[in-house]
Every structure is written in structure tokens, then in C-alpha cells.
LOVO-30432 format. One record per residue (C-alpha): x, y, z. Coordinates in nm, 4 decimals. Each point is the difference from the previous one (the first is absolute). Layout:
! residues N
NODE;X;Y;Z
...
! end
This chain:
! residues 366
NODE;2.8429;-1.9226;3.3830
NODE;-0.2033;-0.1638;-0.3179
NODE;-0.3504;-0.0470;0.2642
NODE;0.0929;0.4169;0.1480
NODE;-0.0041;0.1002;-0.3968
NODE;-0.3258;-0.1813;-0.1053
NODE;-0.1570;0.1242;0.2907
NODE;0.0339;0.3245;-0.0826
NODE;-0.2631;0.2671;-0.1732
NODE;0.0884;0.0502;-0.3039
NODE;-0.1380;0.3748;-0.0719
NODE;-0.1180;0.1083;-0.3460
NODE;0.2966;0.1427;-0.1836
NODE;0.2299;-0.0949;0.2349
NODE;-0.1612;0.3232;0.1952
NODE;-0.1745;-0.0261;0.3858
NODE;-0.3195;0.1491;0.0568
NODE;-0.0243;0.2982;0.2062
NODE;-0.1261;-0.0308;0.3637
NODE;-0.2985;0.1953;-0.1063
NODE;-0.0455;-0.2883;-0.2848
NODE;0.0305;-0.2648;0.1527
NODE;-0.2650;0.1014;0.2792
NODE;-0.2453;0.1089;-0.2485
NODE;-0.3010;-0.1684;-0.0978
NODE;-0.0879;-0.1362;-0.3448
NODE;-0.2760;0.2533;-0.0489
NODE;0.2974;0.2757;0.0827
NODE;0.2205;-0.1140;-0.2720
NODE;-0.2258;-0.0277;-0.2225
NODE;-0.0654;0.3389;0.0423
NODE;0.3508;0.1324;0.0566
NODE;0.1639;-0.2079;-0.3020
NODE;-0.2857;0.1683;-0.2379
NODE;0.0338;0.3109;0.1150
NODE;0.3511;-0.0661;-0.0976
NODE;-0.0242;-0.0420;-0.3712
NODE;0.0002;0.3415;-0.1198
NODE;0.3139;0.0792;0.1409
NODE;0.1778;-0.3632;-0.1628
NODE;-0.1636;0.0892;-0.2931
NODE;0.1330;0.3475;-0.0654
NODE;0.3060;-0.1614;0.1386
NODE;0.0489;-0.2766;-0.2774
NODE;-0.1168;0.2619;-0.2891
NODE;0.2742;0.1938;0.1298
NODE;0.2685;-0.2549;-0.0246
NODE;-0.0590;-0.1222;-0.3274
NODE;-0.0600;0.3368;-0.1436
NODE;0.3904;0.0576;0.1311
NODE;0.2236;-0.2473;0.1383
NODE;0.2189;-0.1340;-0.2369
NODE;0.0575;-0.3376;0.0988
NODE;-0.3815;-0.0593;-0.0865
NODE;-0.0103;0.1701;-0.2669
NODE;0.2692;-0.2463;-0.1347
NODE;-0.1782;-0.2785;0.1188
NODE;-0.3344;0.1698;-0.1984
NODE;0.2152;-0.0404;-0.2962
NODE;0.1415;-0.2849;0.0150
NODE;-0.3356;-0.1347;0.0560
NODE;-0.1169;0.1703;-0.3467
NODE;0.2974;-0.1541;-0.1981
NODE;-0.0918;-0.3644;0.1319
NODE;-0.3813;0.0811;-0.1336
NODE;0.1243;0.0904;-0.3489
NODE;-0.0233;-0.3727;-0.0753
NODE;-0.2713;-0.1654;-0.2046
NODE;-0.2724;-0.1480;0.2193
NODE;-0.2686;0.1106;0.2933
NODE;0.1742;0.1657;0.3271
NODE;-0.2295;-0.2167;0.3019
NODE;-0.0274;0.1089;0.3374
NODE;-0.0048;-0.2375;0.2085
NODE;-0.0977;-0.0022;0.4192
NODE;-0.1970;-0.1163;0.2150
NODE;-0.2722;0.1559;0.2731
NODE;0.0394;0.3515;0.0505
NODE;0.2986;-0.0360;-0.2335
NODE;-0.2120;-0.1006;-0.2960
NODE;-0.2506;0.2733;0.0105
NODE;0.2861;0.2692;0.0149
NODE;0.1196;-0.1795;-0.3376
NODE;-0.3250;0.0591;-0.1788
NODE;0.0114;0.4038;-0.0438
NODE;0.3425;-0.0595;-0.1453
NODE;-0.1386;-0.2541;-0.2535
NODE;-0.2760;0.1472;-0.0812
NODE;0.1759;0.3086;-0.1056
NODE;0.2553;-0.1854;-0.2371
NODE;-0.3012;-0.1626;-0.1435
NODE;-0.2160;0.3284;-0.0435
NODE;0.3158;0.1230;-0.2255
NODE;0.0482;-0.2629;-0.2061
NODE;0.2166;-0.2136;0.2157
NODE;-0.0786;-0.3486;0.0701
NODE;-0.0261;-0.0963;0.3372
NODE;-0.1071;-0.1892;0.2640
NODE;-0.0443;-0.0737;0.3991
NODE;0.0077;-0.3333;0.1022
NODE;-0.0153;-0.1676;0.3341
NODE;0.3566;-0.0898;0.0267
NODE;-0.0929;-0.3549;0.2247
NODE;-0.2269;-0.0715;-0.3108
NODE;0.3273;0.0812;-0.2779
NODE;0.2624;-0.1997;0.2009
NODE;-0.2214;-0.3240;0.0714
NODE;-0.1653;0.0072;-0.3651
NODE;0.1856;0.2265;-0.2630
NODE;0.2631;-0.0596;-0.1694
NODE;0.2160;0.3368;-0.0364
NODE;0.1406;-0.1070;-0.3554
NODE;0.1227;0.2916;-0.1877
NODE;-0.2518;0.1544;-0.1050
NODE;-0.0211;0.2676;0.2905
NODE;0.1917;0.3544;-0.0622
NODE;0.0423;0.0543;0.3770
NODE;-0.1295;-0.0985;0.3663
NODE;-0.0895;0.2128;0.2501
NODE;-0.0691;-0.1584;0.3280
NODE;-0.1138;0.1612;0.2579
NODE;-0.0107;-0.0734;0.3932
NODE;0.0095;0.2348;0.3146
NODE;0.1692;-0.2374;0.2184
NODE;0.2724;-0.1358;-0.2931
NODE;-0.0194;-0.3585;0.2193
NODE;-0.3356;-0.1365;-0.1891
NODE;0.1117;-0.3267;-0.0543
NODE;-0.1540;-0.0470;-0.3432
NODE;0.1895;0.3043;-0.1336
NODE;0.3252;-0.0754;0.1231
NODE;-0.0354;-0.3452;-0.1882
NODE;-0.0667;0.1986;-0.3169
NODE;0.2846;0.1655;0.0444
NODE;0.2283;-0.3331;0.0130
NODE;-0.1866;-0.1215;-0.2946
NODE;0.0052;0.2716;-0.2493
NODE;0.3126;0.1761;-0.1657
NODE;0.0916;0.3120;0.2210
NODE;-0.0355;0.2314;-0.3309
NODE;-0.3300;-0.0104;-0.0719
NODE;-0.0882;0.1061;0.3861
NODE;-0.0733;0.3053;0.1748
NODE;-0.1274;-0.0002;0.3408
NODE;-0.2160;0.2679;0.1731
NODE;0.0408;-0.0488;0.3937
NODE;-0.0368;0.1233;0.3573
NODE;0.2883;-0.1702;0.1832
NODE;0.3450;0.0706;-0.0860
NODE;0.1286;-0.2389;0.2741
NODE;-0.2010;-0.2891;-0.2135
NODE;0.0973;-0.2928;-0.1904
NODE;-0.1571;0.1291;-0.3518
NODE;0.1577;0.3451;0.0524
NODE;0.3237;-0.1718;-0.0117
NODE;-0.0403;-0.2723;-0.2510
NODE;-0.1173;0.2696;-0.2430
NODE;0.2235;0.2425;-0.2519
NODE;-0.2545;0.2065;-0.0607
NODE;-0.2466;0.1269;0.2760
NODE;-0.2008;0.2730;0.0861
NODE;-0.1232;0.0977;0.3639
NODE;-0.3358;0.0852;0.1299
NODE;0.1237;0.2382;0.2634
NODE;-0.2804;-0.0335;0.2259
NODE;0.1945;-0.0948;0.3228
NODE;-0.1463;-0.3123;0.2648
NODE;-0.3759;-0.0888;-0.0219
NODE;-0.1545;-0.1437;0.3091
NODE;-0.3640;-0.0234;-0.1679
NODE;-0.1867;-0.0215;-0.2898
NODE;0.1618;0.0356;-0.3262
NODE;-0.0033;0.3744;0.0026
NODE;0.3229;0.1974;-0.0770
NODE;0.1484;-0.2518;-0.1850
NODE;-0.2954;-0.0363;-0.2626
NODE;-0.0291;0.3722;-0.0166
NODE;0.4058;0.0086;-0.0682
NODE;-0.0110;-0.3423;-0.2091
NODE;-0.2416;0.1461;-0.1989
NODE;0.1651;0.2972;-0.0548
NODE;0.3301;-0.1639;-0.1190
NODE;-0.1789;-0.2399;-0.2333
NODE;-0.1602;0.2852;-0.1430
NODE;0.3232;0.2087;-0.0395
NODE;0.1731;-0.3297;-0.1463
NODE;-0.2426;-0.0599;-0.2405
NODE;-0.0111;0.3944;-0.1144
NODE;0.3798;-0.0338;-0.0404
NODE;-0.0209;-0.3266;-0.1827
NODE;-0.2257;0.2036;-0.2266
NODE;0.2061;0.3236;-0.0229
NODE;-0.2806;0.2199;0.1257
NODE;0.0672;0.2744;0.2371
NODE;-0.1850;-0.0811;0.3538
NODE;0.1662;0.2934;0.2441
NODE;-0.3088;0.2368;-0.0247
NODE;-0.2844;-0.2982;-0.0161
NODE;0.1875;-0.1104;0.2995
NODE;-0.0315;0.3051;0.1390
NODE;-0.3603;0.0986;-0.0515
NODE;-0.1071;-0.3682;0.1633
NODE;0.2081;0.0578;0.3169
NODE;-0.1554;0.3231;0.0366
NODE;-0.3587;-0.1193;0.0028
NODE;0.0754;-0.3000;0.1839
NODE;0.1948;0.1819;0.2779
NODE;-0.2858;0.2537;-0.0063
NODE;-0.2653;-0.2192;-0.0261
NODE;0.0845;-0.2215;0.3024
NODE;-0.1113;0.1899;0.2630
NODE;-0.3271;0.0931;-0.1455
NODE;-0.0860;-0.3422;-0.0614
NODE;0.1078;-0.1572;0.3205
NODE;-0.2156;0.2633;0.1744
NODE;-0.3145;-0.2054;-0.1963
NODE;0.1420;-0.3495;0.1580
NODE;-0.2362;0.0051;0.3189
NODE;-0.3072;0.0534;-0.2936
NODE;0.1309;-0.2681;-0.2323
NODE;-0.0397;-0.2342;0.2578
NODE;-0.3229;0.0512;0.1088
NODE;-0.1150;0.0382;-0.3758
NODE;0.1292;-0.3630;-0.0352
NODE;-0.0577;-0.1342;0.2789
NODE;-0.1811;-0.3461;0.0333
NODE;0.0591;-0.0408;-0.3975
NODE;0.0058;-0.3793;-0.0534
NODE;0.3152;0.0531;-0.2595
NODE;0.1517;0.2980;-0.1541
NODE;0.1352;-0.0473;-0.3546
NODE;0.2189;0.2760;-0.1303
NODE;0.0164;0.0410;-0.3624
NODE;0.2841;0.2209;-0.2145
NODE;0.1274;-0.0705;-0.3268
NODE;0.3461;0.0894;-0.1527
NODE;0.2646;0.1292;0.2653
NODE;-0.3266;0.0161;0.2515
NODE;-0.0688;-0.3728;-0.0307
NODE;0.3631;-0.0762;0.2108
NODE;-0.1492;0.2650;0.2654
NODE;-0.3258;-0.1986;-0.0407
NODE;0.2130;-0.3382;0.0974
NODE;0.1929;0.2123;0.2597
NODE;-0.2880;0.1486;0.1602
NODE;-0.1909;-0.3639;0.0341
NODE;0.3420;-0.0932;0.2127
NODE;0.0069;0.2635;0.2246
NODE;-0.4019;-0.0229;0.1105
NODE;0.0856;-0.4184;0.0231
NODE;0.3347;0.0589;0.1543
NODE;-0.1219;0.2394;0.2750
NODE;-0.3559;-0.0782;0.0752
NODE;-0.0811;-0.3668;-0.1011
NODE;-0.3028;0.1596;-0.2296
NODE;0.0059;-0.1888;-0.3336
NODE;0.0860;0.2538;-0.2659
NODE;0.0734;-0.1189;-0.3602
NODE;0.1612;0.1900;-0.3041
NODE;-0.1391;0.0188;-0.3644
NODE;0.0617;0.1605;-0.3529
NODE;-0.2779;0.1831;-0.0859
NODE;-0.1067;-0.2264;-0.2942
NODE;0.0625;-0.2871;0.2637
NODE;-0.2587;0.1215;0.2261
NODE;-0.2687;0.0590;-0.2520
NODE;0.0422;-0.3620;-0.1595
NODE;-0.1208;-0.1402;0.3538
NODE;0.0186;0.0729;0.3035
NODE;-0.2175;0.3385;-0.0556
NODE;-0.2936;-0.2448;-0.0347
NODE;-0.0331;-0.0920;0.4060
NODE;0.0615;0.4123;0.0912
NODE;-0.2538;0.0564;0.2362
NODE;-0.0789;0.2053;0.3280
NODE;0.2939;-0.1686;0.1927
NODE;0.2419;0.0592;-0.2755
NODE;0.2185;0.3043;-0.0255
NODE;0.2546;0.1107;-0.2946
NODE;0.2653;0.1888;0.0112
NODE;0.0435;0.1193;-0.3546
NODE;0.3026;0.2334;-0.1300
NODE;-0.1404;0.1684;-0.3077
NODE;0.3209;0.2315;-0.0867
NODE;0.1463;0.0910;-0.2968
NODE;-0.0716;-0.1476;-0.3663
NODE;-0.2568;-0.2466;0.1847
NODE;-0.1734;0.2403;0.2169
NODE;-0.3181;-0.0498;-0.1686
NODE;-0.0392;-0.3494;-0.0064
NODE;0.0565;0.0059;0.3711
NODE;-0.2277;0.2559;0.0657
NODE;-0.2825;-0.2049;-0.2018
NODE;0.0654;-0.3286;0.2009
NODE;-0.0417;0.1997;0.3106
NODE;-0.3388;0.1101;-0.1340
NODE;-0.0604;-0.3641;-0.1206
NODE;0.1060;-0.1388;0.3923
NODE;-0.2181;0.2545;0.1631
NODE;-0.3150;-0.1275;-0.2216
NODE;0.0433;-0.3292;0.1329
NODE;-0.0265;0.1346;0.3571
NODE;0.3862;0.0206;0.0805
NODE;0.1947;0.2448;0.1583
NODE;0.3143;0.1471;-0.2344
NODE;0.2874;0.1765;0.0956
NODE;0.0871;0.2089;-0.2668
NODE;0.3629;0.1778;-0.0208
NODE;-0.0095;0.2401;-0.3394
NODE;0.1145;0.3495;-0.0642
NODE;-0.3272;0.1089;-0.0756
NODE;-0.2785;0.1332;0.2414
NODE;-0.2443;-0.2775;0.0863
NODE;-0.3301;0.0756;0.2747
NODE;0.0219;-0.2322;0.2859
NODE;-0.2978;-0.2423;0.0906
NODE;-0.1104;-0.1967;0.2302
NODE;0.1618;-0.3357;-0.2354
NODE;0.2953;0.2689;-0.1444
NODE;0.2923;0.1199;0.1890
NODE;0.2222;0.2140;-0.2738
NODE;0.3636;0.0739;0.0403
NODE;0.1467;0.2809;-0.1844
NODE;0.3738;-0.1047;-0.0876
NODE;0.1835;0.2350;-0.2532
NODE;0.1049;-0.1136;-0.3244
NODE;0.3399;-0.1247;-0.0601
NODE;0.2024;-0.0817;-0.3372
NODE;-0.0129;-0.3906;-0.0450
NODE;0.0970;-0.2127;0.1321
NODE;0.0481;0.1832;0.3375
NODE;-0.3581;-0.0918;0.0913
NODE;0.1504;-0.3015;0.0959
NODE;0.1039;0.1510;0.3268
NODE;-0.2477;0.2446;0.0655
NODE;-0.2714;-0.1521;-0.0330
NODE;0.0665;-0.2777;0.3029
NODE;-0.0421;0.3111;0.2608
NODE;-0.3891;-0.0654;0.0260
NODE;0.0371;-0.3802;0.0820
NODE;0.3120;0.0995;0.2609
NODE;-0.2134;0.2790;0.1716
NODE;-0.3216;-0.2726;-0.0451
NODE;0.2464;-0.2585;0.1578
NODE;0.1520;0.2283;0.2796
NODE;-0.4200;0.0544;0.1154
NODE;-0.0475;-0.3637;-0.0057
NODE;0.2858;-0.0457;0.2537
NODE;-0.0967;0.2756;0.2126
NODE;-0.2855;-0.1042;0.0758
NODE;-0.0151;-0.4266;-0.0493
NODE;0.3840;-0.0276;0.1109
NODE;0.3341;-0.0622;-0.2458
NODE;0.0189;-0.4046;-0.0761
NODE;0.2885;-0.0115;-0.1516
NODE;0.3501;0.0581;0.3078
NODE;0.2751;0.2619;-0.0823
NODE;0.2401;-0.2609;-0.1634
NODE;0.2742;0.0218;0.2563
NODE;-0.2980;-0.1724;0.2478
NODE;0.0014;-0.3200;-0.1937
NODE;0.3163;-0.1046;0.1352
NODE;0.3471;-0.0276;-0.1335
NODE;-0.0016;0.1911;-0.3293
NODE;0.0094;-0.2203;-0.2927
NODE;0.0527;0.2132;-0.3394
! end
């Protein structure tokens, strides 16, 4: 009976793919689970605007932050670049906070009690690393944002908030357009500021945005294409894209892709840019400027920029320019990954998708 049980799949969420899943190819989901995030998104937005079991949890939340002390988000992956929009926020207003790599806090930081409130984060709630911070750190000062309400962190925590974006074969897509919606929410509530119509404006230009810019994948590609690296460089909410984006073009395709801060990139590695280099630069927002004058800087040194800003910019032979609307920060943490998902989703159509839907590695370990 034990040896029937183990050998079992264990499906994400408890939930079985559809036939139509599980006969799809990587490429396909990658597509289909992208296409997908408008709809979770709107969906999430919806519930926490209204249902009143999370809006208890939001506040609950809020009372546990009123103590003295930094609120850190801590995750890891996919998990950890969702956190960063919602730290960056809190910090922008005056709140002190932090994301941290939560393998990094548990093997080398001691949580003392100095720390108003943790937020860890993790789509699958079985990370092994964040269950063990749950077992070593009192249950108060804990909140947990999470996928999987079938998981071992969903139940060891009091207070938790879901991400709402149903099973992910793929890439981290839904769930770090949903993550980063609720750390965003979280840390608006933490700071008593009203989010609903912010909320509202970014899900409109993402959900109309994402057809328009998926439309340009096939270009992106061939714009890129036999780049020896691609660097993508955001700062603020745009920098966890910027890490995001980097593991969807490794994940998929194999290409090397790294993430930087925009101050990172210039104190380095802008000094080897040359003709078989290309940038991806988000220049939105408060730092549209300096993004816009690193592209200039990058295409002076022979290399090719992609350049997503809400401004008009004339295309060139080393220039590819994506207009993306403006959004209240930090919501250009999720919008601005569309350009790297639509660059990604050309990559596989054409090279092949590396990475297998996950319920092709075998039995599902969460």
C-alpha cells in the first residue's frame, strides 16, 4: 500500500492536469499559462478588494507590522523577486524593509528580535528552507504569501495570504504576476495607503498590453538573436522583473541571461558591451531617464538595447523600442516582464523549450 502511494503523481495543488495539459508541449504552456495571467490577476485584485476572510487576514497582517523593527521578505527563486515590489514600496514610504534570500537568512542570520514581521513567500509552500523557518521562528511574527493550500507552510501558518493563480506547469509566470501583486497589496496595507484603483489601472494595461506585445515576440527574437548574453537591467520594483526575466530566458532556452540594478550595470559590466551584447533596459517611471541614457550609452559601444519606456523612441538597426504604458509604482514590477516573456516565447518557437512541463520530470516533488 506504502510502495502504490509513493508511486503515485503527486499533482500541483493536489489538482490533475487536463488531458489537453498534459499532452502539450513546453513551448505551449508557456504560452497558454501567460496568456493566463490577466485573467488571475484581475482575479486576485478582485478577492482582496472583497472577500472578507482576506481582508481579515490583510489586517491582521498590519497589526503584527505595528511593531518596532524592519518587516523582511523573505523567498527564494521566483519567490524572491515577487518579494521585491512589496519591499521596495514599504521602503519608498518610509518603511524599512528588506528581501532576503530566505536559504541565505536560515543558514546565516540570526532572527533575534529585532524584526517587526516576516513575510515569506513560496508558490509551492513545500520549499524546504521555508518550512524550517517556520519551526524555528515564533508563529506571531509570520505571515506567509503562498500558492498551495494543500501545503505544509499553508498549514503551519496563522496568518497567510494566497496567490490565487491556480497550477503552473512552466515558467514562473502566474504565480509571480499574482505573488507580486499580493506583496504589493500587503505592503500598501501595512502602510495604510489605498491600492484598489492603482491596482486597477496596472491590470488594465497589462491585460491590454499583452496581446500587443506578444504579437512583437517572433521580432524580438530575431532582433536578439545570436547575442552572446543578454543582461536586463531595472531598478526599484523593475529590478525583481529584471531577476525574473533573466530566469525565464535561462529557464526556457539555455541562453545565459543575467539581471542588474541599474547602478550595478554601469559600475562594470557596461565596460565589455559590445556588438554581441544586447540589453534589455526598463526605463519606467521616476528612473525613466537614466534608463533611457544607458541605452544611448550601450548603443555607442556598438550594442544592441531593448528599450521598454512610455515614451516614443525611433527604432534602429542596434534599437528595438517597446512602448509599455505607465503604471503607478510599484506595479511596473509586473508589467514590465511582458517584453522578456514575449522575447522568451520567440526564443522557444523557434530554438525549442529546454526546460519540460513539470509534471514530465517524474513524480511531482513540491
Amino acid at each position: 500500500m506504502e510502495e502504490r502511494k509513493q508511486s503515485e503523481p503527486r499533482w500541483i495543488s493536489g489538482i490533475e492536469p487536463s488531458r489537453e495539459l498534459l499532452t502539450a508541449s513546453g513551448t505551449q504552456i508557456l504560452e497558454l499559462e501567460c496568456r493566463e495571467q490577466p485573467a488571475r490577476l484581475t482575479e486576485l485584485i478582485r478577492a482582496y478588494q472583497t472577500d472578507p476572510a482576506l481582508r481579515a487576514q490583510l489586517r491582521a497582517i498590519r497589526e503584527q507590522s505595528f511593531n518596532p523593527g524592519p518587516v523582511m521578505f523573505l523567498g527564494m527563486g521566483a519567490s524572491l523577486c515577487s518579494s521585491i515590489s512589496g519591499s521596495i514600496y514599504l521602503q519608498s514610504n518610509g518603511r524599512s524593509s528588506f528581501s532576503v534570500d530566505a536559504g541565505e537568512w536560515l543558514h546565516y542570520y540570526s532572527t533575534g528580535n529585532d524584526t517587526a514581521l516576516f513575510v515569506l513567500m513560496t508558490t509551492s509552500g513545500e520549499s524546504a528552507e521555508v518550512v524550517e523557518l517556520f519551526k524555528k521562528e515564533s508563529s506571531h511574527r509570520l505571515a506567509l504569501i503562498c500558492n498551495n493550500s494543500a501545503s505544509t507552510c499553508w498549514s503551519l501558518a496563522q496568518h497567510r495570504l494566497p496567490i490565487l493563480a491556480g497550477p503552473e506547469y512552466g515558467n514562473a509566470t502566474k504565480t509571480y504576476t499574482n505573488a507580486t501583486a499580493s506583496s504589493i497589496i500587503l505592503a500598501s496595507e501595512i502602510l495604510g495607503i489605498s491600492w484598489s484603483a492603482d491596482a486597477e489601472r496596472a491590470e488594465e494595461v497589462f491585460s491590454r498590453s499583452l496581446d500587443r506585445i506578444f504579437a512583437l515576440s517572433s521580432d524580438l527574437e530575431e532582433f536578439c538573436r545570436g547575442a552572446a548574453n543578454i543582461e536586463i537591467i531595472g531598478r526599484g520594483a523593475a529590478y525583481g522583473a529584471a531577476i525574473m526575466s533573466a530566469l525565464c530566458i535561462r529557464e526556457m532556452t539555455g541562453m545565459r541571461a543575467a539581471a542588474h540594478t541599474g547602478a550595478g550595470f554601469r559600475h562594470g559590466p557596461n565596460l565589455d558591451v559590445d556588438a554581441t551584447h544586447v540589453a534589455i533596459i526598463f526605463a519606467m517611471g521616476r528612473v525613466a531617464q537614466p534608463g533611457i541614457k544607458l541605452a544611448a550609452e550601450c548603443n555607442r559601444r556598438g550594442g544592441k538595447v531593448v528599450l521598454i519606456s512610455s515614451e516614443e523612441h525611433e527604432a534602429f538597426d542596434r534599437l528595438f523600442p517597446v512602448k509599455l504604458d505607465e503604471v503607478p509604482e510599484p506595479w511596473e514590477g509586473i508589467t514590465t516582464l511582458l517584453v522578456p516573456q514575449a522575447l522568451t516565447l520567440g526564443m522557444v518557437e523557434r530554438n525549442g523549450c529546454r526546460l519540460p512541463p513539470r509534471f514530465q520530470y517524474g513524480v511531482m516533488e513540491q
